[in-house]
Each structure stands twice: as structure tokens, then as C-alpha cells.
N, CA, C and O atoms as CSV, one atom per row, in Angstrom:
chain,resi,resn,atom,element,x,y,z
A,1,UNK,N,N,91.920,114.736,115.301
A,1,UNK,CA,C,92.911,113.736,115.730
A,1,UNK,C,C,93.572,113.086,114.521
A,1,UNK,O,O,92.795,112.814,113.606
A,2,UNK,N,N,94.751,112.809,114.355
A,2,UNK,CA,C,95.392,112.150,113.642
A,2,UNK,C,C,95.634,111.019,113.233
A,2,UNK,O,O,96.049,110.503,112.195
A,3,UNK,N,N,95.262,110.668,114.357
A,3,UNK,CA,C,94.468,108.830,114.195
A,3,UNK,C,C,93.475,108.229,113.973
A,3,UNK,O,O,93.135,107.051,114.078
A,4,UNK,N,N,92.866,109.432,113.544
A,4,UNK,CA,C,90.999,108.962,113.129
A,4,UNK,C,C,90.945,108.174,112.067
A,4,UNK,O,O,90.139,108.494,111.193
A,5,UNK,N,N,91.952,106.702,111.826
A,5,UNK,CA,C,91.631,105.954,110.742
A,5,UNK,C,C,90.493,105.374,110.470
A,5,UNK,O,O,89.805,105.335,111.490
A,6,UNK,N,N,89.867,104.805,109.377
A,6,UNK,CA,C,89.288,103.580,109.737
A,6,UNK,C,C,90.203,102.282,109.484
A,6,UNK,O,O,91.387,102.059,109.233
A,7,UNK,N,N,89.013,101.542,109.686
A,7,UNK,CA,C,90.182,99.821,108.925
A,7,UNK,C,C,89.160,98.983,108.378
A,7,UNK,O,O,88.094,98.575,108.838
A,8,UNK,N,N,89.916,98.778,106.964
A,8,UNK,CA,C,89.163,97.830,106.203
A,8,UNK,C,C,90.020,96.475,105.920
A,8,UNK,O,O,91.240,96.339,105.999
A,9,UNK,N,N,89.042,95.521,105.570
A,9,UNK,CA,C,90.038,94.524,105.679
A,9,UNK,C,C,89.873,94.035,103.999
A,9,UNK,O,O,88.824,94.560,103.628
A,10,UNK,N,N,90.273,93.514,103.232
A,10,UNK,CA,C,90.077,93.304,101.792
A,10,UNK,C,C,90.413,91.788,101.514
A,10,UNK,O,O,91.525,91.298,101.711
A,11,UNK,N,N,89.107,90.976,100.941
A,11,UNK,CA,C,89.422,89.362,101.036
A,11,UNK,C,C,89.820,89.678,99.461
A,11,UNK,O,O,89.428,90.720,98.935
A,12,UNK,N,N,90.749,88.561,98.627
A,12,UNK,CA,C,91.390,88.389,97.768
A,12,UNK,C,C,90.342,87.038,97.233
A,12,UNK,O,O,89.873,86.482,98.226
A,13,UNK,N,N,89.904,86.436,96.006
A,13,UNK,CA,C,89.673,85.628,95.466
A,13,UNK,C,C,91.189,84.697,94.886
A,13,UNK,O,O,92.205,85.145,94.355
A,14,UNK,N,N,90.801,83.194,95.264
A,14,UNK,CA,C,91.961,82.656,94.857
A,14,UNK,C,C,92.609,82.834,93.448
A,14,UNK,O,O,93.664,82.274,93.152
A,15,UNK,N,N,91.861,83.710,92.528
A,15,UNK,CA,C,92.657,83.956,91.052
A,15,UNK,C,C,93.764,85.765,91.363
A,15,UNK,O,O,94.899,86.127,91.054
A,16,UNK,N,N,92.630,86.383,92.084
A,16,UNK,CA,C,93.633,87.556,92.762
A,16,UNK,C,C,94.583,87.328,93.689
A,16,UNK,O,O,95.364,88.273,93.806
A,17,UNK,N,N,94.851,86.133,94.594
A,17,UNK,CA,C,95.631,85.643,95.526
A,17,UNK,C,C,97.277,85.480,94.775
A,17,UNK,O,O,98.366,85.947,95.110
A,18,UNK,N,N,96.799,84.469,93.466
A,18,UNK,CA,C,98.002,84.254,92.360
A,18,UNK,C,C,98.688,85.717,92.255
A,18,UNK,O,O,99.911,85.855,92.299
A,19,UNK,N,N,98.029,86.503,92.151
A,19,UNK,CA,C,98.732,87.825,91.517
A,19,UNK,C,C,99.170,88.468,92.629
A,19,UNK,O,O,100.337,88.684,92.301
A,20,UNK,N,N,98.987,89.130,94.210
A,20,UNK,CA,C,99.621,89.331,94.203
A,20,UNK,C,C,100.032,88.811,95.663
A,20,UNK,O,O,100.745,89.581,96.307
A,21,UNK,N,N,99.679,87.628,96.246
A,21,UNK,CA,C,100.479,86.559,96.892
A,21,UNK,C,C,99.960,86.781,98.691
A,21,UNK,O,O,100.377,86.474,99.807
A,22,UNK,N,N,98.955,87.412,98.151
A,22,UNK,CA,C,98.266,87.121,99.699
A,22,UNK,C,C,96.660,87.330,99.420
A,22,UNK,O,O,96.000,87.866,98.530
A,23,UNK,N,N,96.317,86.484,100.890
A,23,UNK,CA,C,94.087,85.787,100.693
A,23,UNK,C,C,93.524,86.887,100.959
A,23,UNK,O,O,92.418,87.244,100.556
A,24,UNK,N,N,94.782,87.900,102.143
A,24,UNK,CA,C,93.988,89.317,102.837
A,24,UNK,C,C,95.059,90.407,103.046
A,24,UNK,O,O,96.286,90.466,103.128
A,25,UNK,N,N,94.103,91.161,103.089
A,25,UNK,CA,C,95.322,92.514,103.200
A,25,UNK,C,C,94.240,93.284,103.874
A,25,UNK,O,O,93.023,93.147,103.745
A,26,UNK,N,N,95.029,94.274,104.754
A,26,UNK,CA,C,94.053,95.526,105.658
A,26,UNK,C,C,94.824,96.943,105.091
A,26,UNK,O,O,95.876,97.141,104.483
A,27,UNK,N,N,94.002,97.607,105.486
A,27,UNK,CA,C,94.097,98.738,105.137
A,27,UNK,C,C,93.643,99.779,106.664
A,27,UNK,O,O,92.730,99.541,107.456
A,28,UNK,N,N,94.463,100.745,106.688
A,28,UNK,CA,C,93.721,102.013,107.623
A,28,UNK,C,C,93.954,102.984,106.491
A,28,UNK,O,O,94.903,102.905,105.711
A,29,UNK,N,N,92.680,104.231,106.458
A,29,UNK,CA,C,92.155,104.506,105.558
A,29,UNK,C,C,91.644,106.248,106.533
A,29,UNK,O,O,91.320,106.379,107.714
A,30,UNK,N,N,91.747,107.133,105.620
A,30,UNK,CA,C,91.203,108.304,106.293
A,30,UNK,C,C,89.708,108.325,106.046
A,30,UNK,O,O,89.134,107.946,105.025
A,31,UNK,N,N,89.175,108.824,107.133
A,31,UNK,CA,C,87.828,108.808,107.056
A,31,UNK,C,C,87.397,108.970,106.080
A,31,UNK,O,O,88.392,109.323,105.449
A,32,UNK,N,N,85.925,108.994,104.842
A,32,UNK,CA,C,85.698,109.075,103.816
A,32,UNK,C,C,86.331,108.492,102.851
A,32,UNK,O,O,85.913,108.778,101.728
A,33,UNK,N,N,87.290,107.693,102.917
A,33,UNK,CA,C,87.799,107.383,101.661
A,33,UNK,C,C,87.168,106.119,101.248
A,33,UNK,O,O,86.902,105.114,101.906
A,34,UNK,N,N,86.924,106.508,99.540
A,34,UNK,CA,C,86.200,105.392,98.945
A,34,UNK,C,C,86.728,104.596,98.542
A,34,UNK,O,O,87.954,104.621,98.650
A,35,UNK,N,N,86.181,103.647,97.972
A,35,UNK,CA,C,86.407,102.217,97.288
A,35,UNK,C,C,87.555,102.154,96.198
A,35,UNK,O,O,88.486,101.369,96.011
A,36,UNK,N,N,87.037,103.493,95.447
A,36,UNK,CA,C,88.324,103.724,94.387
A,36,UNK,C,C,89.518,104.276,94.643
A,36,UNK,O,O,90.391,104.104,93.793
A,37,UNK,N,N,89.771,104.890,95.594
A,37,UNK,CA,C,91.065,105.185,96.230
A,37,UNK,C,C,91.532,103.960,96.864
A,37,UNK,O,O,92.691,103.742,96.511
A,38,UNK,N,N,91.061,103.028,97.702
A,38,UNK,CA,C,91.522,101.773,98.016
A,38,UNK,C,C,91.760,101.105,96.942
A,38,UNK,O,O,92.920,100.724,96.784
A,39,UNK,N,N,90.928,100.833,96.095
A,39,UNK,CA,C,91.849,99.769,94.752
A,39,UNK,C,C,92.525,100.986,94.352
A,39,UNK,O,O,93.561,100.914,95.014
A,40,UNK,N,N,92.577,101.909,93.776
A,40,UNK,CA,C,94.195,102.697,93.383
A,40,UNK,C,C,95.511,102.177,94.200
A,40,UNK,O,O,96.639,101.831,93.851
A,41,UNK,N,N,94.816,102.289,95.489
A,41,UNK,CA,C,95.997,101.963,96.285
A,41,UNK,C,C,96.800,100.210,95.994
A,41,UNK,O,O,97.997,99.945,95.883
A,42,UNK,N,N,95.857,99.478,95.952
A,42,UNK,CA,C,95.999,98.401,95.727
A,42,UNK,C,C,96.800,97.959,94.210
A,42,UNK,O,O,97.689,97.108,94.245
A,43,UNK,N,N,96.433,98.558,93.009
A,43,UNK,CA,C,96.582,99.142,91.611
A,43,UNK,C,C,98.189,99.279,91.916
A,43,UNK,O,O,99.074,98.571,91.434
A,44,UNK,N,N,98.321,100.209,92.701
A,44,UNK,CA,C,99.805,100.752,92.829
A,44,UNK,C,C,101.010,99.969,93.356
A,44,UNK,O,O,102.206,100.032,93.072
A,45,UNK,N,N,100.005,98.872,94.598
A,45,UNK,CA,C,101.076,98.097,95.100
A,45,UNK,C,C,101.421,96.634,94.729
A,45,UNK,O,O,102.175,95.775,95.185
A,46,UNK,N,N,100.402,96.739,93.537
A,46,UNK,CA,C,100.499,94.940,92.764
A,46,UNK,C,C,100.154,95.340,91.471
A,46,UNK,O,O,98.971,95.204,91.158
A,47,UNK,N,N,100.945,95.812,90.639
A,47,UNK,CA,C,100.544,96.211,89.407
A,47,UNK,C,C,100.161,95.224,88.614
A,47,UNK,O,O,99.565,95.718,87.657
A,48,UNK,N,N,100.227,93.691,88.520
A,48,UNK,CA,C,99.934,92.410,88.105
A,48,UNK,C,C,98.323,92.613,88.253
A,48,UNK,O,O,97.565,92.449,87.297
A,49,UNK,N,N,97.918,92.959,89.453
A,49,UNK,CA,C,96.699,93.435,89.703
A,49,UNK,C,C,96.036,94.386,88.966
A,49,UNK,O,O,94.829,94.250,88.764
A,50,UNK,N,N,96.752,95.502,88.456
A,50,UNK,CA,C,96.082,96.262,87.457
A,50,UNK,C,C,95.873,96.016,86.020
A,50,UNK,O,O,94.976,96.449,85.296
A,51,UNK,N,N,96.806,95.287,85.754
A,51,UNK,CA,C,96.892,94.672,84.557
A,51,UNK,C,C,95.360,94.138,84.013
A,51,UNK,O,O,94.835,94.242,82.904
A,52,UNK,N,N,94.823,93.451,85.429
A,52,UNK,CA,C,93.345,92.544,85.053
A,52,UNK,C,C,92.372,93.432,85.179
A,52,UNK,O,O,91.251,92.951,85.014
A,53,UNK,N,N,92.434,95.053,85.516
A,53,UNK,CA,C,91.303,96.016,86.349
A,53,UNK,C,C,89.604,96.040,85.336
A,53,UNK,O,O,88.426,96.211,85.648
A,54,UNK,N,N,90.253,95.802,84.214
A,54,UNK,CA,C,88.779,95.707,83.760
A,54,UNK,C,C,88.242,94.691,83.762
A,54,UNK,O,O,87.148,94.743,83.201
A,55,UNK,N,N,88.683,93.135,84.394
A,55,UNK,CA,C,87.690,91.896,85.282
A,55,UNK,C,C,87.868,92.323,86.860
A,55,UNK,O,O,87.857,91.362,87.630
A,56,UNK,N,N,87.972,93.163,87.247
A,56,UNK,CA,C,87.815,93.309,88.559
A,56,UNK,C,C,86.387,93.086,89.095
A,56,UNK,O,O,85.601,93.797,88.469
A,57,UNK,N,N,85.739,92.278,90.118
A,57,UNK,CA,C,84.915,92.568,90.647
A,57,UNK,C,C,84.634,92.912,91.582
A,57,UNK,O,O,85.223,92.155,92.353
A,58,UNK,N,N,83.692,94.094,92.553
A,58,UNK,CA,C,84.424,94.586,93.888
A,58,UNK,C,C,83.266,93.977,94.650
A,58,UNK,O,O,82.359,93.448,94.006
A,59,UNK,N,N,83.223,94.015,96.112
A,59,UNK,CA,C,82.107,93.692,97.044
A,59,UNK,C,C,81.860,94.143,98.158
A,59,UNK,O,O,82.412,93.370,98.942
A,60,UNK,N,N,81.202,95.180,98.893
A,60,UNK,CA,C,81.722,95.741,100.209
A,60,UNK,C,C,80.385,94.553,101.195
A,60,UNK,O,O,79.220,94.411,100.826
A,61,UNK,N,N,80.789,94.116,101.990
A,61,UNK,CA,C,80.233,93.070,102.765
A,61,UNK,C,C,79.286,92.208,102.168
A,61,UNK,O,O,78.197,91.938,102.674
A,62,UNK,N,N,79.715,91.768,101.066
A,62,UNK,CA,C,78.529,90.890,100.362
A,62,UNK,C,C,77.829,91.512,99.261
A,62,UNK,O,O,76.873,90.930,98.749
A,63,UNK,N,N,78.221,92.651,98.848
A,63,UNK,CA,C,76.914,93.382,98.216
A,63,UNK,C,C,78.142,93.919,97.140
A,63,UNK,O,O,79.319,94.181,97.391
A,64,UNK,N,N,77.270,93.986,95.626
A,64,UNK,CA,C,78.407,94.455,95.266
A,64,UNK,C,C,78.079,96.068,95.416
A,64,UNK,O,O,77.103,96.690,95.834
A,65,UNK,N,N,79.859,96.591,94.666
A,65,UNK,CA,C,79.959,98.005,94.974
A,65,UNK,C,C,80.495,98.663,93.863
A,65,UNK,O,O,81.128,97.911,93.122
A,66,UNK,N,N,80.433,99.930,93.490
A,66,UNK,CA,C,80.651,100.801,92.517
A,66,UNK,C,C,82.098,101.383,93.663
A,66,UNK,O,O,82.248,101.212,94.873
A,67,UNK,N,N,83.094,102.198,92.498
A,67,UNK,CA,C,83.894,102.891,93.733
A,67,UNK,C,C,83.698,104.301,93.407
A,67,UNK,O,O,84.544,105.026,92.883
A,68,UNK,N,N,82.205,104.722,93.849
A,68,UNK,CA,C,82.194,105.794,94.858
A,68,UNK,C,C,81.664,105.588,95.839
A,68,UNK,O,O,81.210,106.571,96.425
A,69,UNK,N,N,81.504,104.395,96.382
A,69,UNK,CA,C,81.188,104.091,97.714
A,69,UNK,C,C,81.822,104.557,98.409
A,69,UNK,O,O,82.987,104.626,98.015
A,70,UNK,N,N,81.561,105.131,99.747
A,70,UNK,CA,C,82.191,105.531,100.978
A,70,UNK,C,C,82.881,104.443,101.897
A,70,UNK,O,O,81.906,103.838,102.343
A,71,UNK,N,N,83.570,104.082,102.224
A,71,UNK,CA,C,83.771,102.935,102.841
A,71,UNK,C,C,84.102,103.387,104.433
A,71,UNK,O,O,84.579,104.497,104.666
A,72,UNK,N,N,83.801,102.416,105.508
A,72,UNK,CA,C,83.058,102.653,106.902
A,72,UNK,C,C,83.976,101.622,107.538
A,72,UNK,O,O,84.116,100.483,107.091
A,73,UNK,N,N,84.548,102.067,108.537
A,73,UNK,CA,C,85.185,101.068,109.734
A,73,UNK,C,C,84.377,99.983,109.798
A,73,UNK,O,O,83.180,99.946,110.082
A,74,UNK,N,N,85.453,98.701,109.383
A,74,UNK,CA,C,85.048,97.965,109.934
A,74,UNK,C,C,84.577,96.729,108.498
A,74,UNK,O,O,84.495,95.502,108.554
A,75,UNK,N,N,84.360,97.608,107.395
A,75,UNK,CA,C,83.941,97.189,106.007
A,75,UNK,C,C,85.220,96.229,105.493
A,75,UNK,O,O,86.428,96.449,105.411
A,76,UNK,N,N,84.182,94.780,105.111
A,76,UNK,CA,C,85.149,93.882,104.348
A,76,UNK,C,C,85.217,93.694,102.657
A,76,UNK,O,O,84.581,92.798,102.103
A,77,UNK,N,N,85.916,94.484,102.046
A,77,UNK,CA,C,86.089,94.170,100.527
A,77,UNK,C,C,86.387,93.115,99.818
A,77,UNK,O,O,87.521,92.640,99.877
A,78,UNK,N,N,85.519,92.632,99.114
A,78,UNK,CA,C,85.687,91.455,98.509
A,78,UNK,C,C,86.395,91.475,96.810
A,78,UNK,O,O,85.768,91.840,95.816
A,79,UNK,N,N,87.671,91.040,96.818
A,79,UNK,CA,C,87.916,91.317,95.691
A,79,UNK,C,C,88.111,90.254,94.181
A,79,UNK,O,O,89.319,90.056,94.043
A,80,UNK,N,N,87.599,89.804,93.470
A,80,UNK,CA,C,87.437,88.819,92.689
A,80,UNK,C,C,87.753,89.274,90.965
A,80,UNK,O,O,87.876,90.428,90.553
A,81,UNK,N,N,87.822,88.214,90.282
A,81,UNK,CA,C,88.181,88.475,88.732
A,81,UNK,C,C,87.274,87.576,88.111
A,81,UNK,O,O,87.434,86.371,88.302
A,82,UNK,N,N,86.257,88.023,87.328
A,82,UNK,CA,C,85.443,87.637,86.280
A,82,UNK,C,C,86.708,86.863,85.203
A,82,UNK,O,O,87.713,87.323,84.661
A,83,UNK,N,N,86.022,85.354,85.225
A,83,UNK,CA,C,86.419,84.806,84.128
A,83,UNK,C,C,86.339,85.583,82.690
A,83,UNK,O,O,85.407,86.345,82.435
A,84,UNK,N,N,87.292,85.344,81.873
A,84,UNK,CA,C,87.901,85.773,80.412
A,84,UNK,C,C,86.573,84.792,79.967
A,84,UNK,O,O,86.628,83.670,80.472
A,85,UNK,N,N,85.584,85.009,79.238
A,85,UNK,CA,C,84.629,84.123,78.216
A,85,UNK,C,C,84.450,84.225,77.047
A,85,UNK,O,O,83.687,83.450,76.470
């Protein structure tokens, strides 16, 4: 079927919010697709956002995550930026 998306929903930290101007964003996503294809995607559509990718911090429901995680209907990404120290 062609509609076999999933949907993820992706919370923004208020320092990622600044950049690229929203708290949440969703995503439908082909089955299997991981964590790192979603921030690519993300990478691509707020490049302000890529700019910071090496303070990125990721989170799939609370937990953090590496992106080869698989990501699963229904999964909320938490996306945050490690303070500059």
C-alpha cells in the first residue's frame, strides 16, 4: 500500500524553536526510516538548523537516540542544542 506511512511528531527545544520558527513539526515517514534520515530531512528544510548539527541533541520518547534508530509510528523526537561551554 502506498500509504503505509508512519507519523512522527518532533518537539523543538526553545533554542531550536529560534532557528527555525516552530515548538513542533510532524513528519509521515516510510516505514523503516531512521532518525538520520528525519534530521537530514529537517537539515534540508532549516539549514540555520544545520549550521548547529554538531550540538544537536536527539531523543526518541525520552531516551536518548543515536540515528540509526528505527523510528516507529507514533514516536516523539525530541530535539535540543547543547550549550556552547
Amino acid at each position: 500500500m502506498m500509504n503505509d506511512m508512519i507519523h512522527v511528531v518532533v518537539k523543538l527545544s526553545e533554542s531550536v524553536t529560534d532557528l527555525v520558527g516552530h515548538e513542533i513539526l510532524e513528519y509521515g515517514l516510510t516505514p523503516q526510516a531512521k532518525l538520520g534520515g528525519l534530521i537530514a530531512l529537517m537539515y534540508a528544510k532549516y539549514p540555520k538548523l544545520s549550521e548547529k548539527m554538531d550540538n544537536v541533541e536527539l531523543m526518541i520518547n525520552g531516551k536518548p537516540a543515536d540515528l540509526q534508530v528505527v523510528l516507529k509510528e507514533g514516536d516523539e523526537v525530541t530535539v535540543d542544542l547543547q550549550e556552547m561551554g
